[in-house]
N, C-alpha and C positions, 0 to 999 in steps of 0.2 A: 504494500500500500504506500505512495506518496505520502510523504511527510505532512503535518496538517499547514495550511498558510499562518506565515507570521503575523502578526499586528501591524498594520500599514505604518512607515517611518513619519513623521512629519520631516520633509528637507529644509523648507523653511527657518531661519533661525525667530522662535516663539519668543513674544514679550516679554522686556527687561523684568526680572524679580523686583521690588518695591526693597526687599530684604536682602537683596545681595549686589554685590557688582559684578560677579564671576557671569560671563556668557558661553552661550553652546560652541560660538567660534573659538572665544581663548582655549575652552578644554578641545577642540577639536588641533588648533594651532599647537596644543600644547604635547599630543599625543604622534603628531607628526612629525615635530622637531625630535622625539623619541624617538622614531622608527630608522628615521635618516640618523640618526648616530648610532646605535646598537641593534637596529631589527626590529620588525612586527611584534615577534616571542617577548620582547620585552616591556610591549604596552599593554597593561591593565589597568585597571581602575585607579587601582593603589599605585602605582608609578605617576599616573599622572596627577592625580590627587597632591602627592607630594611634590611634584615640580609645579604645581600653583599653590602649594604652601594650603591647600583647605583639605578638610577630615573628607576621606572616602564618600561616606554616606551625601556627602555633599551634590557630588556628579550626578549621580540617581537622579537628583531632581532635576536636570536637564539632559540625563539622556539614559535609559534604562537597563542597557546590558553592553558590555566588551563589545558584541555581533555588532547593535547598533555603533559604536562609537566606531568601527573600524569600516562600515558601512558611510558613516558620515566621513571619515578622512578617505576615502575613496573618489567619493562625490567631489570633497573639495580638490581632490589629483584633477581627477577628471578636468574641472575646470581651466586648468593648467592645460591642455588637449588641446583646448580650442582656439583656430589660430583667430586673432581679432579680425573681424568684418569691416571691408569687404578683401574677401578672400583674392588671390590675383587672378587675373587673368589669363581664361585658359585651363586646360585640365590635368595639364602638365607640371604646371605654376604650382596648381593649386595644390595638388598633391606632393608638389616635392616638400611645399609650406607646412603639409599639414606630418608628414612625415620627418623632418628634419627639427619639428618642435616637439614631438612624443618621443623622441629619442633623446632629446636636451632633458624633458620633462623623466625618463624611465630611467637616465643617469643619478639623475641627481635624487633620486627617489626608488630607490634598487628595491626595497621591500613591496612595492607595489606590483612587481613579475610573480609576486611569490603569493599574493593577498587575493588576487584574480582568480576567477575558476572555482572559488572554496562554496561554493552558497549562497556569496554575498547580494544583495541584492543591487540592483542599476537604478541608480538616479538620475535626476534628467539631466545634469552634466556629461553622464556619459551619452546620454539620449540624444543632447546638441551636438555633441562628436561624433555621432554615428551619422545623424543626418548631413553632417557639414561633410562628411567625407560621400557618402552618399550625392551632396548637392556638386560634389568637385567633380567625378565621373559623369557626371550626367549630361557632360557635351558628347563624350562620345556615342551616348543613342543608342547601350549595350543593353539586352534582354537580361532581366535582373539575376538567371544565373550566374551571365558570364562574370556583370558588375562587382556580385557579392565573391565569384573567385580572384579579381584583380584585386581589390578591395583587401581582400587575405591576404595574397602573397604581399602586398607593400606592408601588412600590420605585422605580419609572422618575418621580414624583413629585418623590421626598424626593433621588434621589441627582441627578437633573435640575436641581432649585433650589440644592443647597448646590455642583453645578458651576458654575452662574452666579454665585452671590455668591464663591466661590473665584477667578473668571475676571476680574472687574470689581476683585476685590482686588488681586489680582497685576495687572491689563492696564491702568497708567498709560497710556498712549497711547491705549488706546481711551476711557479715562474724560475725557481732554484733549478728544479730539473730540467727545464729547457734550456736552461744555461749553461749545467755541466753536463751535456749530449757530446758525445765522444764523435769531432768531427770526419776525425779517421774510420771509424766505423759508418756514421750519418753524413757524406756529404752532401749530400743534395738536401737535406733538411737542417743542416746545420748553413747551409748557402741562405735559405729560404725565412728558416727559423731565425737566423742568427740577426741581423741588422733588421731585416723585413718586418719582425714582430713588434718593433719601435716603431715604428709607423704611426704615423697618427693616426689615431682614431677618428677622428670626424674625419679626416680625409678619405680613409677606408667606406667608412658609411657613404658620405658622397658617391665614391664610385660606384659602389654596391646598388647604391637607391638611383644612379642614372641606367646601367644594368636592368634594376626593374622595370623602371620605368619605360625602358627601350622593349623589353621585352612584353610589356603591358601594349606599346602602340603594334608591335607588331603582330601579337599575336589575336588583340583585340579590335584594334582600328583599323582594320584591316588594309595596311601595306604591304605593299608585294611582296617583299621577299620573303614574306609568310604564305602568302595566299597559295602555296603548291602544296600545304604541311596538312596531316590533316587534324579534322579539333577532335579534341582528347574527350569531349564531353558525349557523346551520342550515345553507346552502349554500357558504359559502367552503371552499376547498381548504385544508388543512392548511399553514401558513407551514413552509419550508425554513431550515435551521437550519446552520451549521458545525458546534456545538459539538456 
């Protein structure tokens, strides 16, 4: 049996207390400046209770469980998503735009690769991101399967790369071992690995996300040098899904 539905969130931040100064933003603000230095794992109630100096019981009254609160700093990421209006022009623009700020926004906020996918519930921040990315392919005139698979590869792109450079930032150990690689045994990955791995980062992503993007016109927009290939989409069975 399906889980039974939660209680609807209020997104909105609810009327100042008469009896407090504390608001739903500062413990929301205050729970994500947590996340960003030590991890999701280490926001609870009681964490954040204490980095605004008030007793536990306090938060309850503006927000009712851990779920909601990490629900509510989801919303406000989201927010961070969307690129300010009016988007560029073009569908090329617009997606390099919208793609090139959720990679800024999934660095600098690494615990949110990991917060996604649990149950959480979508807010209309993520609701405005979804259509703004939705409103940027929509010059090229794609039947909404194709849209919703271009639309993937640029998300599983952009949050794919800032996982790695988030992974190699945090993973001392594994940066150790790539560095004593025994070139005489490895040369061709010690060629590749060795200077190559310094590499900027946003440079890397750039090429990556013009790569997609070339490969989004060609395969979608239909330019020639595609049009002899044939689409992957017609016979495969519909992928199965949890969510």
């Amino acid at each position: 049996m399906p889980p039974p539905p939660r209680p609807d969130l209020d997104w909105d931040e609810p009327a100042p207390s008469p009896r407090s100064d504390l608001t739903r933003a500062a413990i929301v603000a205050a729970a994500i400046e947590i996340a960003d230095r030590e991890g999701l794992e280490a926001v609870s109630i009681r964490s954040v209770a204490a980095a605004l100096g008030v007793r536990p019981m306090t938060l309850y009254n503006h927000i009712p469980s851990k779920d909601d609160l990490v629900a509510l700093m989801l919303h406000e990421f989201a927010g961070e998503l969307i690129v300010p209006e009016p988007l560029p022009a073009g569908w090329r623009e617009a997606l390099r735009a919208i793609a090139r700020r959720s990679y800024a926004a999934y660095v600098a906020h690494p615990w949110t690769m990991h917060a996604f996918g649990r149950g959480t519930r979508v807010g209309p921040n993520m609701l405005r991101r979804g259509e703004q990315s939705a409103a940027a392919i929509a010059e090229l005139d794609l039947d909404p399967a194709d849209a919703w698979v271009a639309l993937s590869i640029l998300h599983e792109w952009t949050l794919g790369h800032a996982l790695h450079v988030v992974t190699l930032r945090e993973d001392v150990e594994l940066e150790g071992q790539l560095s004593t690689a025994d070139p005489s045994e490895f040369p061709r990955m010690a060629a590749v690995f060795g200077d190559g791995r310094h590499a900027s980062a946003d440079r890397a992503f750039d090429l990556g996300l013009e790569a997609v993007l070339d490969g989004i016109e060609r395969r979608f927009a239909g330019v020639a040098a595609a049009s002899d290939r044939p689409r992957a989409t017609s016979d495969r069975p519909p992928a199965t899904s949890d969510e």
